[in-house]
N, C-alpha and C positions, 0 to 999 in steps of 0.2 A: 655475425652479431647474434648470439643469443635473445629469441625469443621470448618477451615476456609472459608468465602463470598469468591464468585470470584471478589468483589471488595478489599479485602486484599491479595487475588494472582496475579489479576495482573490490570493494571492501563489502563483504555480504551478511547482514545480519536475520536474525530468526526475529520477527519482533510481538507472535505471536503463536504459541503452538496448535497442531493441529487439533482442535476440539469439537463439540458439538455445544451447540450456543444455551442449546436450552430453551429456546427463546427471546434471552435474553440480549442485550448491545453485546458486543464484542467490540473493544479498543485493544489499540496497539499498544504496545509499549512506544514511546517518544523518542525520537532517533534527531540528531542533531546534524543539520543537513550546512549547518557554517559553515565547517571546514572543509566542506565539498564541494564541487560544482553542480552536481545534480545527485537524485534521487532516482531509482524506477521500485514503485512500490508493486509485489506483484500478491495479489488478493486470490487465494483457490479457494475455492467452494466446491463441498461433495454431494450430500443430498440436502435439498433445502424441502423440508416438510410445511404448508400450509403456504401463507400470504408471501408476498414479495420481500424484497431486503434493501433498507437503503443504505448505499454505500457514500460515503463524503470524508475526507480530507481536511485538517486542523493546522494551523498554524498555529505554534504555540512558543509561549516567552520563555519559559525553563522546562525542566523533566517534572516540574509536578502537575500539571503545568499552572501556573497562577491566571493565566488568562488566556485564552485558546478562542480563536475565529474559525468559522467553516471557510473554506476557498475554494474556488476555483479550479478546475483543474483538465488536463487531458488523460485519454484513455483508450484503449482498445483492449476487445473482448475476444477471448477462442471461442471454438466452439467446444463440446464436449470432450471431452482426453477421452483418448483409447477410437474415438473415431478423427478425430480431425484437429491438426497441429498448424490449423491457419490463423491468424485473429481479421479480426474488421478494422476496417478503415480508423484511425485517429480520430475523436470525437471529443468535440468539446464539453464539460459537465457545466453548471453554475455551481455557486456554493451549495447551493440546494441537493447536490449529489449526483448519482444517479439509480438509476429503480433496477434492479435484479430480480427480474423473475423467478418465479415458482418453478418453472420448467429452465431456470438455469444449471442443473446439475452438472456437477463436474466442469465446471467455466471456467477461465482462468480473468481474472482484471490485470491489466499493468497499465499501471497509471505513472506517470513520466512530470517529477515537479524538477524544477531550476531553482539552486536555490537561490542565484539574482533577483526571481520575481518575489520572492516572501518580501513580506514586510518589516520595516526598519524593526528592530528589538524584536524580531518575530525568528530566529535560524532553525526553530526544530517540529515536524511535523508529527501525527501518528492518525490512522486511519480507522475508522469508525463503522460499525457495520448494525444496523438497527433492524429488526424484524417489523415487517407491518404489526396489526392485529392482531393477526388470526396464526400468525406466524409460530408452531409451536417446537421446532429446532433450523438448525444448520448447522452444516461442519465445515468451518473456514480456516484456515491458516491465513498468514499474511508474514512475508518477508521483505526486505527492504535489499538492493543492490543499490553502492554509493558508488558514484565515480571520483576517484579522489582528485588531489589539485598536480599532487604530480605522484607517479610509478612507486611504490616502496615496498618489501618487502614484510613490514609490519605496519598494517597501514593504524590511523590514529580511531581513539576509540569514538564511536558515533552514537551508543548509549550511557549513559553516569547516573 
């Protein structure tokens, strides 16, 4: 039996390039997690200049989105790339997010949503990354890996 590609397991989208923030929020582009069983959103960071970053997780009702909640979520963290390819423990966020250090350079986030637990008329997420104060860049990318509901070779689109 033929082995399946990890492009027939699961569906990988870009949902934000790699940039430097400016200071400014950096949102995702909204990725529609219906037609999936889950989500693993994974958040890089390169240098983060000045205050902390808050990172949080949106549920939202369409791609524009008309109404969007912060949620809940789980997570774990690397350590730096280029020295250490381990992450921490599973931890739980509140809606409220969680705080990204100043001294996070080079960190990786992967945060892990179901999409059973969203809420009813709620199936598409995108993740949000805010600078404290004093916060004058960062360079984040964020990509999304979907696991689809079953094996395909062109799996179904998760941005519209």
């Amino acid at each position: 039996m033929k082995a399946l590609n990890f492009d027939e397991q699961f569906h990988v989208v870009g949902l934000s390039s790699p940039a430097d923030s400016g200071g400014a929020a950096v949102t995702s582009d909204i990725v529609n997690v219906g037609k999936y069983h889950s989500v693993d959103l994974i958040v890089y960071f390169g240098t983060i200049t000045g205050d902390t970053i808050t990172l949080t997780v949106e549920e939202c009702d369409d791609v524009t989105p008309s109404n969007n909640t912060a949620i809940a979520f789980n997570y774990r963290e690397s350590g730096a790339t280029g020295s250490s390819d381990a992450f921490g423990d599973r931890t739980a966020a509140t809606s409220s997010g969680v705080t990204v250090a100043a001294t996070d350079d080079d960190h990786i986030f992967l945060i892990s949503i179901d999409g059973s637990e969203l809420s009813d008329g709620y199936p598409y997420v995108r993740v949000v990354a805010t600078p404290g104060g004093s916060a004058s860049a960062s360079e984040v990318a964020i990509i999304a890996v979907l696991k689809p509901r079953y094996a395909q070779q062109a799996q179904i689109t998760a941005i519209t």
